[in-house]
N, CA, C and O atoms as CSV, one atom per row, in Angstrom:
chain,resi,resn,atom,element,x,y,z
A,1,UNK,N,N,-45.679,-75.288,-13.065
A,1,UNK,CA,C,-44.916,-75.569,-11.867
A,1,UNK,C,C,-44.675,-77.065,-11.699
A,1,UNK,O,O,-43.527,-77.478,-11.537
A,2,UNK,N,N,-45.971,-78.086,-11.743
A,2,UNK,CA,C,-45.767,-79.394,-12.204
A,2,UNK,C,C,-44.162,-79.618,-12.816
A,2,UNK,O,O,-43.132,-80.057,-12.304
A,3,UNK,N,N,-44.513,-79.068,-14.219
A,3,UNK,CA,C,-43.463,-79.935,-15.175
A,3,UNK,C,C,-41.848,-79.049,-14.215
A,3,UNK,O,O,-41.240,-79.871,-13.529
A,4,UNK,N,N,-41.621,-78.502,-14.199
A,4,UNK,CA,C,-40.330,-77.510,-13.430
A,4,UNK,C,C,-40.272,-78.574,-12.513
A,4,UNK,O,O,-39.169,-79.101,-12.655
A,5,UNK,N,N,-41.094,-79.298,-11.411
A,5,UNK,CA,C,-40.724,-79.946,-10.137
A,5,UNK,C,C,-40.117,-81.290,-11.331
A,5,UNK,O,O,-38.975,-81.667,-11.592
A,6,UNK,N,N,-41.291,-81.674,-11.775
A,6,UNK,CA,C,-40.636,-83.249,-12.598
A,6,UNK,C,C,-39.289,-82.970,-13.037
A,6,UNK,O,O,-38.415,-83.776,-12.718
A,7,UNK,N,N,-38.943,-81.803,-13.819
A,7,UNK,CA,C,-37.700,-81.896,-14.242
A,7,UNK,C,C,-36.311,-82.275,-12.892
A,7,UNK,O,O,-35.334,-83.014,-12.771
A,8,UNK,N,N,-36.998,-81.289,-12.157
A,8,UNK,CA,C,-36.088,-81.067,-11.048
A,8,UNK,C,C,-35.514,-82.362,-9.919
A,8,UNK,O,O,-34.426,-82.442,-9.349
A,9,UNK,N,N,-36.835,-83.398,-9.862
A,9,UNK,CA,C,-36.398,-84.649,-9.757
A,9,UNK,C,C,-35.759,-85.179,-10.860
A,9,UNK,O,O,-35.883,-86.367,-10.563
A,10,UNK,N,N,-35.401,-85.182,-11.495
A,10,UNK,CA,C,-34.958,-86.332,-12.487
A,10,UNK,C,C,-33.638,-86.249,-12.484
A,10,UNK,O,O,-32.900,-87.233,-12.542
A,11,UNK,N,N,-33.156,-84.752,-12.398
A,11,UNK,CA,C,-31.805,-84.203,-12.254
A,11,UNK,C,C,-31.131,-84.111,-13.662
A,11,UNK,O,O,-31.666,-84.711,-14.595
A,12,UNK,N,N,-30.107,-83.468,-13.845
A,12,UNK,CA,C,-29.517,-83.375,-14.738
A,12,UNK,C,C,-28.882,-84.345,-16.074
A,12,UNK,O,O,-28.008,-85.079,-15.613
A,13,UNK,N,N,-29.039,-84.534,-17.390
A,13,UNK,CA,C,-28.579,-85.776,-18.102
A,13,UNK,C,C,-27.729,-85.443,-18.664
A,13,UNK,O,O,-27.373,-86.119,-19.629
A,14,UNK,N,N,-26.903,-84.046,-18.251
A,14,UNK,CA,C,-25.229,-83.716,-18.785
A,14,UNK,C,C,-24.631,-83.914,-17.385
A,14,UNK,O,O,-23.492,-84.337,-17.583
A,15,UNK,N,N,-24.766,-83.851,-16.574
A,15,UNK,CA,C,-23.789,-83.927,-15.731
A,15,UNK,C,C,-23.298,-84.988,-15.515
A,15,UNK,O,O,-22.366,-84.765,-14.743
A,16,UNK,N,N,-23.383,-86.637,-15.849
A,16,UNK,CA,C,-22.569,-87.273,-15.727
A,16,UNK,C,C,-22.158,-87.664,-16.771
A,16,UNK,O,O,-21.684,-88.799,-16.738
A,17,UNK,N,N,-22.151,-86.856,-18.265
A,17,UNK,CA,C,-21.403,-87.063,-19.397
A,17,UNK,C,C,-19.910,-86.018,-19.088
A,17,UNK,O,O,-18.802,-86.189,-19.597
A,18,UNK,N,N,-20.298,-84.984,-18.152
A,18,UNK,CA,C,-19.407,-84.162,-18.069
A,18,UNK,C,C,-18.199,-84.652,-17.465
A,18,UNK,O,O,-17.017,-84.539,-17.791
A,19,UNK,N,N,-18.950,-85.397,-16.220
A,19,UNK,CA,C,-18.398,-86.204,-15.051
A,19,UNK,C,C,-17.032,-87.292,-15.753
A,19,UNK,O,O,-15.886,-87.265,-15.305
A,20,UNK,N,N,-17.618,-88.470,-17.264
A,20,UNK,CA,C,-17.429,-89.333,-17.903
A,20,UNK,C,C,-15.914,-88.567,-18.583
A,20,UNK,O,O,-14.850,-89.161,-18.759
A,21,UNK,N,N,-16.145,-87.355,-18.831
A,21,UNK,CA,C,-15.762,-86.613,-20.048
A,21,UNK,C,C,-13.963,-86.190,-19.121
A,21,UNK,O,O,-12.817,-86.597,-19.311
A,22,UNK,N,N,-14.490,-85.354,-18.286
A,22,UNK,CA,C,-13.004,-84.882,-17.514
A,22,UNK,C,C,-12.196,-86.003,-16.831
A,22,UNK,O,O,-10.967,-86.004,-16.895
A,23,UNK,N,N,-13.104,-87.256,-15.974
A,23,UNK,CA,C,-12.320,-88.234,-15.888
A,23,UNK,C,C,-11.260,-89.120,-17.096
A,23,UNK,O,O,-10.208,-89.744,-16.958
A,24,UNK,N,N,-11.959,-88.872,-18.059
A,24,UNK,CA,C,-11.185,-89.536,-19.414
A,24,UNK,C,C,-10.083,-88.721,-19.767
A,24,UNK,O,O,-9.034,-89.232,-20.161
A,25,UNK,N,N,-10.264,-87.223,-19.637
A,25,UNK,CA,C,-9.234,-86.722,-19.664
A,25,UNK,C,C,-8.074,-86.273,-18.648
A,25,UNK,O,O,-7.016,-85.818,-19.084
A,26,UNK,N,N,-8.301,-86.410,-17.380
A,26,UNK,CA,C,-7.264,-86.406,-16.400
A,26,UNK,C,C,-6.629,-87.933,-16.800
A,26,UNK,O,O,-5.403,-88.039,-16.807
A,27,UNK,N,N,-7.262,-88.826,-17.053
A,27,UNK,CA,C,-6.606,-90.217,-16.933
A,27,UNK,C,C,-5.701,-90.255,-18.341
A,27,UNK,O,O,-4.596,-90.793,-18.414
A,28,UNK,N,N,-6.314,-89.649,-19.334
A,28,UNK,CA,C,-5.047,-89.653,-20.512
A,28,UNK,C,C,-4.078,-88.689,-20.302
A,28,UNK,O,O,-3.015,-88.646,-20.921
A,29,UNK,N,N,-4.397,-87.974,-19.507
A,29,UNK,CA,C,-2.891,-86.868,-19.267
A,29,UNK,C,C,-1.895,-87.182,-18.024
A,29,UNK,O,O,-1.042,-86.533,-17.419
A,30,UNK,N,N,-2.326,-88.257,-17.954
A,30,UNK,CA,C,-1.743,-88.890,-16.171
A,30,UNK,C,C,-0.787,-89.757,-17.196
A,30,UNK,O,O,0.436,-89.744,-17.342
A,31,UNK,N,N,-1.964,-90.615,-17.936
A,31,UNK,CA,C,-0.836,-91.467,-18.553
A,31,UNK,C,C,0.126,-91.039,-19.530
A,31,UNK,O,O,1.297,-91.419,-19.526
A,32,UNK,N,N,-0.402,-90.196,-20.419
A,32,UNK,CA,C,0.847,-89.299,-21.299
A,32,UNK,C,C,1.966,-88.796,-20.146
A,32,UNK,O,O,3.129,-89.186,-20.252
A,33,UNK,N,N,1.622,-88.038,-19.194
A,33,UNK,CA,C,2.688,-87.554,-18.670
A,33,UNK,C,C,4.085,-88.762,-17.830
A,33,UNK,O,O,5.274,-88.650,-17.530
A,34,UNK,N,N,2.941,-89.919,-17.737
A,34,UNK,CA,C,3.635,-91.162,-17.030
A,34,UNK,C,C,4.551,-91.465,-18.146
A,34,UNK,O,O,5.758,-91.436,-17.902
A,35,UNK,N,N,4.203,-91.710,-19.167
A,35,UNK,CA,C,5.093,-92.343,-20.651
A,35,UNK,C,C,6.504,-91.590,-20.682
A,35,UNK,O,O,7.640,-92.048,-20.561
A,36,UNK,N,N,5.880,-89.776,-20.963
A,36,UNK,CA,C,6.948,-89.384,-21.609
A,36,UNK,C,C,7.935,-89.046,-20.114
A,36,UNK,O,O,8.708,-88.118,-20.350
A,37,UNK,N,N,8.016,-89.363,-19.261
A,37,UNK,CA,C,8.928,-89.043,-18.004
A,37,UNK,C,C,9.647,-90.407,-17.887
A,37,UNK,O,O,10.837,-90.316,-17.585
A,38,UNK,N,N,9.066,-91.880,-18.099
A,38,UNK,CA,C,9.885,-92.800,-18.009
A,38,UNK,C,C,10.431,-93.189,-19.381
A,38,UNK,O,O,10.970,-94.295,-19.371
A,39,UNK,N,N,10.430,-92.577,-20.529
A,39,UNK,CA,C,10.955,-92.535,-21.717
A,39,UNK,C,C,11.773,-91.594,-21.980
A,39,UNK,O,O,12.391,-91.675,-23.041
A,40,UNK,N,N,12.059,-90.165,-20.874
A,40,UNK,CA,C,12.902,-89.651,-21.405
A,40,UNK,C,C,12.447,-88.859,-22.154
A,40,UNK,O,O,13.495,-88.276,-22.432
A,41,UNK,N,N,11.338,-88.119,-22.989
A,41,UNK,CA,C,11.295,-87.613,-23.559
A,41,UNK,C,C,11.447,-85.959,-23.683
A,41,UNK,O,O,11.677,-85.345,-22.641
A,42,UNK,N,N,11.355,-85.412,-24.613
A,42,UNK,CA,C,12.382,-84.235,-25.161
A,42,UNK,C,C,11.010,-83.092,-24.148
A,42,UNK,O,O,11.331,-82.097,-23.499
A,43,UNK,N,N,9.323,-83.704,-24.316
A,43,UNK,CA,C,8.521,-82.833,-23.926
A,43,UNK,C,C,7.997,-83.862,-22.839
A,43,UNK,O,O,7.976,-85.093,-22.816
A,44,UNK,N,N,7.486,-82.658,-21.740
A,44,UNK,CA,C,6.422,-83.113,-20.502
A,44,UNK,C,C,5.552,-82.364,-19.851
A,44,UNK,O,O,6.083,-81.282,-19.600
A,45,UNK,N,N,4.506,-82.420,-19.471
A,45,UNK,CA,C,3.696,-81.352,-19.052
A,45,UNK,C,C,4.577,-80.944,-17.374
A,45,UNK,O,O,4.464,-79.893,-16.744
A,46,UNK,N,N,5.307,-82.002,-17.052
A,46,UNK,CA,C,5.948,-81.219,-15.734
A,46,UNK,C,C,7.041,-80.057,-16.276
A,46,UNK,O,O,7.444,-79.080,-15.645
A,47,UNK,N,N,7.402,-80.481,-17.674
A,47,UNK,CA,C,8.915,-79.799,-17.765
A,47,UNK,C,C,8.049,-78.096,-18.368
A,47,UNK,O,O,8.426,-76.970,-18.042
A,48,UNK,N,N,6.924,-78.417,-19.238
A,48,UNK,CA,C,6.323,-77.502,-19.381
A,48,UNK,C,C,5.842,-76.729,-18.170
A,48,UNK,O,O,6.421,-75.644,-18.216
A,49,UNK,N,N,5.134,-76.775,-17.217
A,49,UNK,CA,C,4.987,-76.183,-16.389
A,49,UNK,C,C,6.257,-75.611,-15.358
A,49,UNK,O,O,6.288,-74.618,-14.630
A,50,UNK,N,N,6.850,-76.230,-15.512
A,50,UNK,CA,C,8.696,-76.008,-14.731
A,50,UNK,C,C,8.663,-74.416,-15.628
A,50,UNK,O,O,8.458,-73.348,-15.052
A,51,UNK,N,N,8.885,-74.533,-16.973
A,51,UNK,CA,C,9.662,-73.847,-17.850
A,51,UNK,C,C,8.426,-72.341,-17.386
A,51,UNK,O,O,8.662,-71.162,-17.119
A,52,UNK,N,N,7.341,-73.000,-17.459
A,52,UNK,CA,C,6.515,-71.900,-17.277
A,52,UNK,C,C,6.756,-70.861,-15.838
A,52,UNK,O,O,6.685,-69.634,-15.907
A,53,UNK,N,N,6.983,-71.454,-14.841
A,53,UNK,CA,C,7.051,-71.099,-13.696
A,53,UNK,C,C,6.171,-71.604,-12.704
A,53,UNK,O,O,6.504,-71.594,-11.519
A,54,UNK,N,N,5.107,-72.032,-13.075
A,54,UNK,CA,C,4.361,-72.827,-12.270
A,54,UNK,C,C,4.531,-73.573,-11.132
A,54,UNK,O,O,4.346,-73.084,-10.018
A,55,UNK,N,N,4.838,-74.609,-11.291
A,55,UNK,CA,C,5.397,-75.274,-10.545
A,55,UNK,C,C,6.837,-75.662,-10.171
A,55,UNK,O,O,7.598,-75.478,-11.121
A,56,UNK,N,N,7.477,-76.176,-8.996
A,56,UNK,CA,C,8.705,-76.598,-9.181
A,56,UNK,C,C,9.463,-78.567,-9.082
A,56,UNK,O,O,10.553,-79.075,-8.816
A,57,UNK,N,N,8.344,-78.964,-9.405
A,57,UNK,CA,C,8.756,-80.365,-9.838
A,57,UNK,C,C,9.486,-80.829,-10.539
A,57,UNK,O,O,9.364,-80.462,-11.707
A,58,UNK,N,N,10.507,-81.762,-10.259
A,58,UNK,CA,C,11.792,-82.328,-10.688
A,58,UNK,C,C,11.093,-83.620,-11.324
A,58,UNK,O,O,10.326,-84.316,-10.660
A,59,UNK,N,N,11.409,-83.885,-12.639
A,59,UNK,CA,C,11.138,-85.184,-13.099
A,59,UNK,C,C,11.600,-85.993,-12.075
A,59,UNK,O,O,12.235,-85.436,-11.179
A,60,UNK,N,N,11.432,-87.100,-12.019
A,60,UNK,CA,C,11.671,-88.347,-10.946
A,60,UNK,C,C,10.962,-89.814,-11.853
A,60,UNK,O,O,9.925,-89.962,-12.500
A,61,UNK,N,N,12.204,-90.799,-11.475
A,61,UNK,CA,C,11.270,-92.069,-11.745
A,61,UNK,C,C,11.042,-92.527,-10.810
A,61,UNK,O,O,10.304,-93.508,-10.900
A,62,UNK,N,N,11.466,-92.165,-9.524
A,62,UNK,CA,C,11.099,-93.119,-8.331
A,62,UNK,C,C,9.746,-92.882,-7.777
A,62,UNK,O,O,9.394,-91.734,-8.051
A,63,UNK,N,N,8.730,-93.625,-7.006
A,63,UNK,CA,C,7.393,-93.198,-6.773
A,63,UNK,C,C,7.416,-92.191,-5.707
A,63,UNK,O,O,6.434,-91.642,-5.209
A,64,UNK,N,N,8.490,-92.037,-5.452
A,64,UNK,CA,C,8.355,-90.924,-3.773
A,64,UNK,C,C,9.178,-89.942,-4.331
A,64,UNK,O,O,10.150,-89.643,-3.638
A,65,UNK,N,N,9.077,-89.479,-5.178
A,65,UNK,CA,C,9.608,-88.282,-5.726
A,65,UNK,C,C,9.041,-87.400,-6.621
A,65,UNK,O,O,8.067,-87.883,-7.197
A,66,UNK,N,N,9.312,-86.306,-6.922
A,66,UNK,CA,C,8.539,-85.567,-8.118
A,66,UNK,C,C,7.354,-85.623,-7.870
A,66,UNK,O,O,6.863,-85.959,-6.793
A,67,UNK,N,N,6.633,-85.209,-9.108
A,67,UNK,CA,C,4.901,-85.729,-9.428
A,67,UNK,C,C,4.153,-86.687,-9.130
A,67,UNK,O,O,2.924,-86.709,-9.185
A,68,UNK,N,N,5.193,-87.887,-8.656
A,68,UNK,CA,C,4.522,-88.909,-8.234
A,68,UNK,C,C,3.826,-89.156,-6.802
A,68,UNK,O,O,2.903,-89.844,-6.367
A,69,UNK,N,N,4.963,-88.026,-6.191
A,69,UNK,CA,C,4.655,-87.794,-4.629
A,69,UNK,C,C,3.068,-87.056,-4.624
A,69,UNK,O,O,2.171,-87.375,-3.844
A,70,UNK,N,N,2.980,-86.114,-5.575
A,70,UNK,CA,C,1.458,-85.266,-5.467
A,70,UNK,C,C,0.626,-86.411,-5.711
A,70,UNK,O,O,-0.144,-86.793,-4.830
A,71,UNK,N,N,0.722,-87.132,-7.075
A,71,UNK,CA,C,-0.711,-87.957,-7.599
A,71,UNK,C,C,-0.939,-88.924,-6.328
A,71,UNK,O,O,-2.053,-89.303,-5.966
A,72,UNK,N,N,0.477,-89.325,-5.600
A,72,UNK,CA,C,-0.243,-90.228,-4.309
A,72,UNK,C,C,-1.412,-89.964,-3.523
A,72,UNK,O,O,-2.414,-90.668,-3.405
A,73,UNK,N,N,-1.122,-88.731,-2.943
A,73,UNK,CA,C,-1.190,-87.746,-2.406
A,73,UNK,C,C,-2.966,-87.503,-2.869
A,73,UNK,O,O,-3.888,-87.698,-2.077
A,74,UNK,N,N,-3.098,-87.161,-3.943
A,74,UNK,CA,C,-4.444,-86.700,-4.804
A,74,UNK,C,C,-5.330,-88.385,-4.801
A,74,UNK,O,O,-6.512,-88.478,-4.469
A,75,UNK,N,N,-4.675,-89.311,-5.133
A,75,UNK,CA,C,-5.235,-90.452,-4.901
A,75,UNK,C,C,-5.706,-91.143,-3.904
A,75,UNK,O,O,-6.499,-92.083,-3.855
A,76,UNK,N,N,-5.113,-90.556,-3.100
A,76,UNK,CA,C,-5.530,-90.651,-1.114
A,76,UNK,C,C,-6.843,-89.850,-1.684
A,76,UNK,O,O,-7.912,-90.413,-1.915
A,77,UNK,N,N,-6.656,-88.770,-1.831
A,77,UNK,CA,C,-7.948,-87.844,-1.229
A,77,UNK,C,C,-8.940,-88.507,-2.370
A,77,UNK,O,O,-10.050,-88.036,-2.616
A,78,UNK,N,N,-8.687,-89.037,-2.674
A,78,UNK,CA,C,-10.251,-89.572,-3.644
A,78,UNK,C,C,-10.869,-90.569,-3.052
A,78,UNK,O,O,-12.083,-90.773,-3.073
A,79,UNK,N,N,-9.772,-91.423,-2.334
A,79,UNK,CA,C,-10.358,-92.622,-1.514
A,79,UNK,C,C,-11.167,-92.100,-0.430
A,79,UNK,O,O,-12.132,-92.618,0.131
A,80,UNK,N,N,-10.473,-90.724,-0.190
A,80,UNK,CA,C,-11.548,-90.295,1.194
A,80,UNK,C,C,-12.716,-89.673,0.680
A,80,UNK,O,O,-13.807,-89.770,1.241
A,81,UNK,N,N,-12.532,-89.069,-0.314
A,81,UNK,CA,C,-13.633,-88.378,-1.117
A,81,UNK,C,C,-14.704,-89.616,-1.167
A,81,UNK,O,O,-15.738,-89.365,-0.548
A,82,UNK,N,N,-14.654,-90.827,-1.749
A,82,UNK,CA,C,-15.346,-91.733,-2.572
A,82,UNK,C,C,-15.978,-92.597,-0.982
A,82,UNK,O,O,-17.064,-93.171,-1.069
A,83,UNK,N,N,-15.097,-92.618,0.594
A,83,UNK,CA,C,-16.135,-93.006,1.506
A,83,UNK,C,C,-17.554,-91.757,2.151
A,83,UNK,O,O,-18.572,-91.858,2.837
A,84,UNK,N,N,-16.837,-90.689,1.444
A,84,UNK,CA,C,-18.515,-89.461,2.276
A,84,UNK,C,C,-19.335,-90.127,1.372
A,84,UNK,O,O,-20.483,-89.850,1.719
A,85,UNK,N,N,-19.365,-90.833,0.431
A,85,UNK,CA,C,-21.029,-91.653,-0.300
A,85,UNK,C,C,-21.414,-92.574,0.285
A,85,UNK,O,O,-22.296,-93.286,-0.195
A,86,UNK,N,N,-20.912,-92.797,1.375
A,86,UNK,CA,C,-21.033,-94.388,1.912
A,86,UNK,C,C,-21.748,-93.145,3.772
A,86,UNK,O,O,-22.846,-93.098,4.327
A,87,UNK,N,N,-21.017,-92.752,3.928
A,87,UNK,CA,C,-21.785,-91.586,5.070
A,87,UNK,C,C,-22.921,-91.277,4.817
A,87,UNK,O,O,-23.930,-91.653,5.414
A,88,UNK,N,N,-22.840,-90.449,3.762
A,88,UNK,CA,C,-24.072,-89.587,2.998
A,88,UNK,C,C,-25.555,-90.527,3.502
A,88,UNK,O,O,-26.454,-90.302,4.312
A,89,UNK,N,N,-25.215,-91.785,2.450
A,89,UNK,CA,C,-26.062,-92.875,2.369
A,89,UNK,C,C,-26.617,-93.600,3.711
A,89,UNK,O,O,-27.794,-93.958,3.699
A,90,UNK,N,N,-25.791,-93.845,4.924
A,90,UNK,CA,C,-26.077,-94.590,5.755
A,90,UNK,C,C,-26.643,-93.583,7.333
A,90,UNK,O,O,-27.457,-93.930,8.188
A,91,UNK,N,N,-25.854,-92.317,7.237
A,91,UNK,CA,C,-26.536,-91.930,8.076
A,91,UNK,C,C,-27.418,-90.583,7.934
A,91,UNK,O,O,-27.259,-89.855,6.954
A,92,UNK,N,N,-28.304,-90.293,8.895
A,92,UNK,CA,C,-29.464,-89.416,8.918
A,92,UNK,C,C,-28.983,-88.000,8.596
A,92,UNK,O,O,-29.447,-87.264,7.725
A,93,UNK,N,N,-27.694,-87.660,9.675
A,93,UNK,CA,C,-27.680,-86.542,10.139
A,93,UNK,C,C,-26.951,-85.983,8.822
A,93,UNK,O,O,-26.341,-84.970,9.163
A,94,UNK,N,N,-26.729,-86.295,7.144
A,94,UNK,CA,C,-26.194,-86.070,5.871
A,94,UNK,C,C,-27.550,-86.005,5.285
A,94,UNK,O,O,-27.465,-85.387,4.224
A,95,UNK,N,N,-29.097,-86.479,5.586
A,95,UNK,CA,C,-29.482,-86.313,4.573
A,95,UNK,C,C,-30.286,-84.818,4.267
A,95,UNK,O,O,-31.442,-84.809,3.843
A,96,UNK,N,N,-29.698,-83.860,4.475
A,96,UNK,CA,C,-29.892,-82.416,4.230
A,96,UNK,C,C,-28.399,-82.364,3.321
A,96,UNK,O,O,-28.391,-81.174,3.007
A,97,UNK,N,N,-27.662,-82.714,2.971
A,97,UNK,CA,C,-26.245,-81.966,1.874
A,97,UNK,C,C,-26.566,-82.225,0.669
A,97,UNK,O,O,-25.713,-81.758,-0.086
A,98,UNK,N,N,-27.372,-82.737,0.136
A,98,UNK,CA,C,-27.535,-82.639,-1.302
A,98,UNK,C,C,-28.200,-84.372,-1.783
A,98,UNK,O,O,-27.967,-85.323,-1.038
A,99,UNK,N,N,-28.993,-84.549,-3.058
A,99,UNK,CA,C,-29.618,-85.661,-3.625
A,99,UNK,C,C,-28.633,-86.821,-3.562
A,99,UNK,O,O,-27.492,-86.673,-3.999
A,100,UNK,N,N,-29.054,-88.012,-3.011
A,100,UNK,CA,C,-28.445,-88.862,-3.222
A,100,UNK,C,C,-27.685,-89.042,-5.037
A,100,UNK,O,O,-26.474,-89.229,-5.162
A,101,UNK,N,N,-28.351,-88.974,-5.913
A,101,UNK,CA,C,-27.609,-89.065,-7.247
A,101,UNK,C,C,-26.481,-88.804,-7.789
A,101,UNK,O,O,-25.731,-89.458,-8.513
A,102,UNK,N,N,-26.425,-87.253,-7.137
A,102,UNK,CA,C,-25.475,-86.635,-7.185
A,102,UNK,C,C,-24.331,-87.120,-6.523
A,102,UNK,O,O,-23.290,-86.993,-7.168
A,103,UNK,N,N,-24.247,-87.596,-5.510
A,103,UNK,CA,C,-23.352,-88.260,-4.607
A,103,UNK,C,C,-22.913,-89.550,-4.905
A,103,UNK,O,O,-21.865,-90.074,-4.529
A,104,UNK,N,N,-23.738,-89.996,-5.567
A,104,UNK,CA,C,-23.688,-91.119,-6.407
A,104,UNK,C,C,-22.611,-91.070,-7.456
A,104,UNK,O,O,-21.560,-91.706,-7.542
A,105,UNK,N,N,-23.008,-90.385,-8.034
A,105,UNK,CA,C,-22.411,-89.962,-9.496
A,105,UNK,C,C,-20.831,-89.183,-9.045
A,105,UNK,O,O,-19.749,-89.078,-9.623
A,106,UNK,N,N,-21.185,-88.884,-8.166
A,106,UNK,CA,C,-19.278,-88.182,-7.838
A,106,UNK,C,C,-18.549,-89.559,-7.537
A,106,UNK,O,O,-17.465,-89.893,-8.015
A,107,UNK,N,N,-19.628,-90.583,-6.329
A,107,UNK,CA,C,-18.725,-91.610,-6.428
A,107,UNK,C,C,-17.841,-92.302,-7.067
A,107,UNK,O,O,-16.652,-92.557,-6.877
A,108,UNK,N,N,-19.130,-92.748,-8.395
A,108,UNK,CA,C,-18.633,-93.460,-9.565
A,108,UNK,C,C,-17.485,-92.680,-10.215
A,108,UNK,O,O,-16.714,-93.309,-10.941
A,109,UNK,N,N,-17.294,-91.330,-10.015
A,109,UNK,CA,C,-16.107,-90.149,-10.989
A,109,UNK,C,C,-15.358,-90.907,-10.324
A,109,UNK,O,O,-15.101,-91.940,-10.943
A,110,UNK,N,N,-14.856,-90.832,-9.239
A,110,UNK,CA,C,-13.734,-90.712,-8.227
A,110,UNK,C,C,-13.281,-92.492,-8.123
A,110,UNK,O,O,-12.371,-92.855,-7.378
């Protein structure tokens, strides 16, 4: 029971490779999709998803248009996401939602 509690403090040593891992890849598909939309190109994950039915986003180069309007949009909510660590941390009535580390570690994602 000992060793189970020790583990259990220490917390997990994949979860912020995982954390490392999907941020690297939203950020190369942000930027691939940024390239091939202001280049014109023949493929895009918007035009792919268009074709699919998915979604209905219009390429756009302007920032208030298209896809660009969502990632704003998604980039807001991270800024709000990234102050509940700064809550979490400073006041009482958060410290029942979960280990500081963890909160930590979403910070640093976001």
């Amino acid at each position: 029971m000992r060793q189970h509690n020790k583990l259990a403090a220490e917390g997990s040593k994949v979860f912020p490779f995982i954390l490392v891992a999907m941020g690297t890849a939203i950020i190369v598909l942000i930027m691939m999709e940024s390239y091939f939309q202001m280049t014109d190109q023949p493929f895009s994950f918007v035009k792919m998803l268009n074709k699919e039915g998915l979604t209905s986003y219009k390429e756009a180069k302007e920032p208030n248009h298209g896809i660009w309007h969502l990632m704003g949009w998604i980039g807001s909510g991270c800024f709000v996401l990234m102050m509940f660590y700064s809550l979490r941390k400073h006041f009482r009535f958060m410290t029942d939602v979960g280990p500081i580390r963890y909160w930590l570690d979403g910070h640093m994602f976001l």
